[in-house]
N, C-alpha and C positions, 0 to 999 in steps of 0.2 A: 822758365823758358819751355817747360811742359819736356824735359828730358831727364831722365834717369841715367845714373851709372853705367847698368843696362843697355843705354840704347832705348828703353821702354818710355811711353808716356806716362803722364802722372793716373790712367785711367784704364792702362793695356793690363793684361793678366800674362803671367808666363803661361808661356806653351806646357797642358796637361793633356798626361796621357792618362784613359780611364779602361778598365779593363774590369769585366763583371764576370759571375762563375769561375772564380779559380780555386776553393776553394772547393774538394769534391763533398765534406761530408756535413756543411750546413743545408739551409733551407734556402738561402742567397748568399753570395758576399759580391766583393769589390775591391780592386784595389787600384788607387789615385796616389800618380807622383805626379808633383805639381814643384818645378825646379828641381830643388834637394830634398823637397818632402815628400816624403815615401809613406802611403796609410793602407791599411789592409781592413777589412770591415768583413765581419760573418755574421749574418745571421738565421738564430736558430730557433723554428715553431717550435713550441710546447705548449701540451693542455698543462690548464693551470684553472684556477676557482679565478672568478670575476672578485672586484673590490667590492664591500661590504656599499659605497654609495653608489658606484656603477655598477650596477647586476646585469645589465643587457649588453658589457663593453667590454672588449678583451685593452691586453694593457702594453706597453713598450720598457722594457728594461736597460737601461745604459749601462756597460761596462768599458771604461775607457785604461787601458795599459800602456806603461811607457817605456819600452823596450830600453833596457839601459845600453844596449849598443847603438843606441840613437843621436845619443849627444850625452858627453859626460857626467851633465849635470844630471842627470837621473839615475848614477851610482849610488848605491846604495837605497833611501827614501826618497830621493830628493825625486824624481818622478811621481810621486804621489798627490803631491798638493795640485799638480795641474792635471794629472788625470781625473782627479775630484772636480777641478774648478770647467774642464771641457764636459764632463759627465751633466752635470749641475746647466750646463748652458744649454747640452742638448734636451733636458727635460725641459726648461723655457718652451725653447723651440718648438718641439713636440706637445708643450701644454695648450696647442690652440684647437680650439676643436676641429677645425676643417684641412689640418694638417693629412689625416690618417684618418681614413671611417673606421674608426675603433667598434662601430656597430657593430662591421663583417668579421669583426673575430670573436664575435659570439657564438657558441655553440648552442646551451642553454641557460636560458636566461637564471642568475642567482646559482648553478649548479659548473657548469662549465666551458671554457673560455681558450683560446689561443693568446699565449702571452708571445710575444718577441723579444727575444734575449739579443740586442745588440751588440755585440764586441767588438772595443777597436782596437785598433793595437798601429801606436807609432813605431816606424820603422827606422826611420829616420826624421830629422828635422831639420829643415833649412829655412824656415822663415814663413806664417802664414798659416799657420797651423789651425786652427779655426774653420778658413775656410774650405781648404782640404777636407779636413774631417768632415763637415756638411756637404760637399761632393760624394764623398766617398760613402757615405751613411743614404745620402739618396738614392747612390746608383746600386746598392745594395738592398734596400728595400726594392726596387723596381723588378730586380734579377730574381725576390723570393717567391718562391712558391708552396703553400701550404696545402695540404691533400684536403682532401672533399670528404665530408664527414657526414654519415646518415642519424640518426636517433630512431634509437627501434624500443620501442615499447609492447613489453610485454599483458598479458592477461591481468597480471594481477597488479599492475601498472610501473612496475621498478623497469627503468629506464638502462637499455646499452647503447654502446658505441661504438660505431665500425667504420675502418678507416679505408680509404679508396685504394686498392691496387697500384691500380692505373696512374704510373707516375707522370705522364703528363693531364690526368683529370685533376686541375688540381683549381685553387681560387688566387687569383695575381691581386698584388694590392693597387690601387689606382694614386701615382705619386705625383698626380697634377698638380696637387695643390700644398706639396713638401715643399718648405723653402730650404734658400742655402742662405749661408753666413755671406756676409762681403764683411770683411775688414776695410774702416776707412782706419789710417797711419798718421796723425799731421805731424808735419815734418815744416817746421818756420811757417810761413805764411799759408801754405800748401797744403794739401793731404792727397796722400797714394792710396791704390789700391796693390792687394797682391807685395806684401812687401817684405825685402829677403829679410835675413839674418840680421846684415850691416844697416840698412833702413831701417829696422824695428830698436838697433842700439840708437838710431838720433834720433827717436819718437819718442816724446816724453807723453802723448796721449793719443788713444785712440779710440775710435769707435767701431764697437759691432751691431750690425742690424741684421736680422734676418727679410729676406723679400722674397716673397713668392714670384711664381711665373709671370702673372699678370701687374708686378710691379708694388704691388700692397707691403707696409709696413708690417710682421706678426709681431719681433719686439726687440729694444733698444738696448746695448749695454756699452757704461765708460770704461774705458780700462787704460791704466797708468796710472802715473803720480801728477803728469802735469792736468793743467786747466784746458777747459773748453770754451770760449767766449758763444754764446746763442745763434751768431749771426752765421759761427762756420758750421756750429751743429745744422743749419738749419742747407747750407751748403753741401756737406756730406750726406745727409740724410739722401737729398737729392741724387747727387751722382751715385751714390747707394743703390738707388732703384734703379737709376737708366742702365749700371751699369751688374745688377742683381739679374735685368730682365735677359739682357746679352746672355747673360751665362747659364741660365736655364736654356736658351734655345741653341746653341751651342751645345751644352749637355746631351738635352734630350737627341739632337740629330743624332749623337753619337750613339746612346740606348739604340735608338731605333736602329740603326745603320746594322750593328751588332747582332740586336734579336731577328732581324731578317733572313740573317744567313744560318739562323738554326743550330745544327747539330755539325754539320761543315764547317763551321768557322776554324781556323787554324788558331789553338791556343797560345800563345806568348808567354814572358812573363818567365819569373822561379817557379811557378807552379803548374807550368805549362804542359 
């Protein structure tokens, strides 16, 4: 009957709050509660050497942390295996090339490169976690800013590098084309998006897809124990996108909304 526990449809997203720069001493961060999930995201420019097969591409590093006052089960290790397995999904993610112009964080070509050191760190967990963390990772690359870097060549040609003052000269990355996760849930005949705790215990399978703004597939993953029959994969897929492309524009109004007001904005939040 298209209702939830909730109140929700099988297709609404809970009300997220997203809040970018609170974090004073990265290059960007973010932080996305979305219900009871609480995600914090920094990240930090660093020159680093370009990969021995991309010499003209700077590179993206994932570090995902599961705060053990999050939820119990991440006492002790037990937080590790899905910090790995969230890590592991956002390099999928981030493996497409039109994700990120990894060109623009070239410095010099084969010599040296701007690496992005990601870090997320769970705060809490209430259901959903996937597509959190892909909010929260986007609106955090949107918030970074990397300084402006010249190459000055000397006489006898050995090469330096000087880094811009000027903290607002600096290079934005363009996140048009960053997808986010949707979690589809099925749940009996059904499947939800956005699904808490209690939803995620009666979902023996579900699917993750990442979708860009313009609604495009980057890439597919099953997750659970149960089965998928074709016909629903072929169903979620779908409401995947209608409902991947809603939350990009949603998002981004709120980026925008945010960076408008500059330096006045009133900070919120614990780190306010």
């Amino acid at each position: 009957e298209d209702l939830r526990v909730d109140g929700r449809g099988c297709e609404d997203y809970r009300c997220a709050e997203v809040e970018t720069d609170v974090v004073s001493n990265t290059s960007g961060s973010a932080r996305v509660k979305l219900g009871h999930t609480d995600i914090l995201v920094g990240v930090k420019a660093e020159m680093g050497t370009p990969k021995l097969e991309k010499p003209d591409e700077g590179y993206l590093e994932f570090f995902v942390d599961c705060s053990a006052s999050a939820t119990p089960e991440f006492e002790g290790r037990g937080g590790e295996e899905l910090g790995s397995e969230i890590a592991n999904t956002l390099y999928r993610v981030f493996s497409n090339k039109s994700s990120v112009d990894l060109k623009s964080l070239c410095i010099n070509p084969g010599e040296h490169c701007w690496v992005l050191y990601v870090d997320v760190l769970l705060l809490e967990c209430g259901g959903n976690l996937f597509d959190a963390v892909s909010i929260a990772v986007k609106a955090a690359l949107f918030n970074t800013r990397i300084p402006k870097v010249r190459v000055l060549e000397d006489e006898e040609g050995s090469k330096e590098i000087e880094l811009s003052d000027d903290p607002y000269d600096c290079i934005r990355l363009n996140v048009d084309d960053v997808p986010c996760i949707v979690t589809l849930s099925k749940i009996g005949y059904r499947h939800v998006v956005d699904a808490t705790l209690q939803e995620e215990a009666c979902s023996l399978a579900s699917l993750l897809i990442s979708v860009t703004s313009k609604g495009a597939l980057t890439s597919m993953k099953k997750m659970g124990k149960g089965s998928l029959d074709p016909e629903s994969i072929f169903e979620m897929m779908e409401t995947g996108k209608r409902v991947g492309k809603s939350l990009h524009i949603a998002l981004q109004k709120i980026l925008d909304e945010e960076e408008s007001l500059g330096t006045s904005r009133q900070k919120v939040g614990f780190l306010g």
